[in-house]
N, C-alpha and C positions, 0 to 999 in steps of 0.2 A: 642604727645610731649614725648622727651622721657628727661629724670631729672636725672643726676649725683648728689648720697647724700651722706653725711657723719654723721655718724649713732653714737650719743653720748653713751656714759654708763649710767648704770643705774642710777645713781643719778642725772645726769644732766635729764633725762630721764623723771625721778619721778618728779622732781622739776617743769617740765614744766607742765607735768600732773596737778599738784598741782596748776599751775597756772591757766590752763582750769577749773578748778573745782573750782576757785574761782569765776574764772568769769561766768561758768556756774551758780554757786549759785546766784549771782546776776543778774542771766536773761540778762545777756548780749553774744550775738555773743562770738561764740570761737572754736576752731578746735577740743575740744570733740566732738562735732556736726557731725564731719568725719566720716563716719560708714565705709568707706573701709576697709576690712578686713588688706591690703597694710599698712594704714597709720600709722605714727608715728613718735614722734619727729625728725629731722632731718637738718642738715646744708644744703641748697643747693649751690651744684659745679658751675654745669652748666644746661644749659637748650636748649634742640635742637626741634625742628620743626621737624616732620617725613620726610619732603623731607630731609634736612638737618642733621637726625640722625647718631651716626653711629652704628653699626649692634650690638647690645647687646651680642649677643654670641660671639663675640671677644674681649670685654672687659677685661674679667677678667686677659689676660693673654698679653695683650696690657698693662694696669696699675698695673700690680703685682708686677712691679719695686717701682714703686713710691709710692704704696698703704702700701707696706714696712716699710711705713716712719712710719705708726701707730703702737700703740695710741701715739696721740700730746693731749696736754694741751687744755682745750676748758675753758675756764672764760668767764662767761655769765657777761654783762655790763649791763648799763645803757636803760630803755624802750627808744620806737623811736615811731613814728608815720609815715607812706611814705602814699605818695599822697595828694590829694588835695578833696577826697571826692567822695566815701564811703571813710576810711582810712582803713588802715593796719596797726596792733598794733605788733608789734613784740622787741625781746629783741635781742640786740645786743652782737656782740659778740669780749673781746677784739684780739685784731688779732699781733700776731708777726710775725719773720722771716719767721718762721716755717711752720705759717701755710701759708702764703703769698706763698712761693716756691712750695708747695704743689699745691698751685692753679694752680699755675703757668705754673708749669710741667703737670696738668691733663688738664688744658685746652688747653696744646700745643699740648696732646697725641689725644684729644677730635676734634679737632677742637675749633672754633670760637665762645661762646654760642649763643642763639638767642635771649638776650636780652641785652641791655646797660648796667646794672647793675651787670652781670655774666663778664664782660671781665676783664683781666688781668688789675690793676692799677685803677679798676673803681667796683671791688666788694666789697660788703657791706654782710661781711659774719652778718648771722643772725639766731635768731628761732623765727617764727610766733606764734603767740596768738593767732590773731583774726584777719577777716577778714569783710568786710563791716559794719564799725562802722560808725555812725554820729558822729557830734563834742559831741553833749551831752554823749553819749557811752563812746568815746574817754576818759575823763573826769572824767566819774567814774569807768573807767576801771585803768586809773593812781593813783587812790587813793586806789586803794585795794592789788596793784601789789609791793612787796617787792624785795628785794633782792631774787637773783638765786644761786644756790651750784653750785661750781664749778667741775670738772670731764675732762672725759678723749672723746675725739674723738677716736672711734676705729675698726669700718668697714666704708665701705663704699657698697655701691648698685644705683643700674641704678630701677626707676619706667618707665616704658613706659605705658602712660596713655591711648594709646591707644585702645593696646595690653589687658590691666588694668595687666601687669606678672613685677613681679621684681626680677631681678638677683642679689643675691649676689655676689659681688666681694672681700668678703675678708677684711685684708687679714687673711692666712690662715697659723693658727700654735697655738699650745696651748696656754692657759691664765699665765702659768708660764712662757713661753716666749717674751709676752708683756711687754716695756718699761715702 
């Protein structure tokens, strides 16, 4: 699979961290558990199937238009819960113009994702928590979980988990140059 991410700053970064480690502390499921050296918080764009990917080394310069657009505003919302069991605890993210076009445009560049929830008018930008929770998890997972810092969206990068390599894409210009 190869995964189009947008790669928050540090605060927003930390915050989630903080949020793993609480729910680590509480012995419940949480994506500190991740030991990829890859891993880390991140927005997911889009999501391709290897038959359906497209070729990572021309990314960067495919999206260097639109990836331009960073850093945008990233305001972490309200927890959520998807599915129907195991669940998926993750924190929402609220979504403007901005970043909506963003999508918009990288999944036009992208292609089609490979999942319902990645397409244009039907994404649910988000950051995962946790993963394979039961209801009782779920439950005490919402009682420890507070409010999230708010921060900036400001690279983005392709995982291909196949492969397990991730390409940074940028973009690419000093931090005194960022909006």
């Amino acid at each position: 699979m190869l995964y189009l991410e947008l790669l928050p700053d540090d605060v927003v970064a930390d915050g989630l961290r903080a949020d793993w480690a609480r729910l680590e502390e509480a012995g419940l499921p949480n994506l500190s558990r991740h030991r990829s050296v890859h891993h880390r918080p991140h927005l997911s764009v889009s999501t391709h199937p290897d038959e359906a990917a497209p070729d990572p080394a021309a990314l960067p310069a495919l999206l260097a238009p639109v990836l331009d657009r960073l850093p945008l505003p990233l305001r972490p919302g309200p927890l959520a819960v998807f599915g129907t069991g195991p669940f998926v605890l993750v924190r929402t993210c609220t979504v403007d113009a901005a970043l909506l076009a963003l999508h918009r445009d990288l999944v036009g560049l992208v292609g089609p994702p490979g999942v319902e929830h990645g397409e244009v008018g039907a994404w649910v930008p988000h950051l995962t928590l946790a993963r394979r929770l039961d209801g009782a998890q779920v439950g005490r997972a919402l009682e420890l979980l507070g409010a999230a810092p708010s921060g900036l969206l400001t690279r983005a990068r392709v995982w291909d988990s196949t492969r397990r390599e991730v390409t940074d894409l940028g973009p690419d210009r000093p931090p005194s140059q960022t909006r």
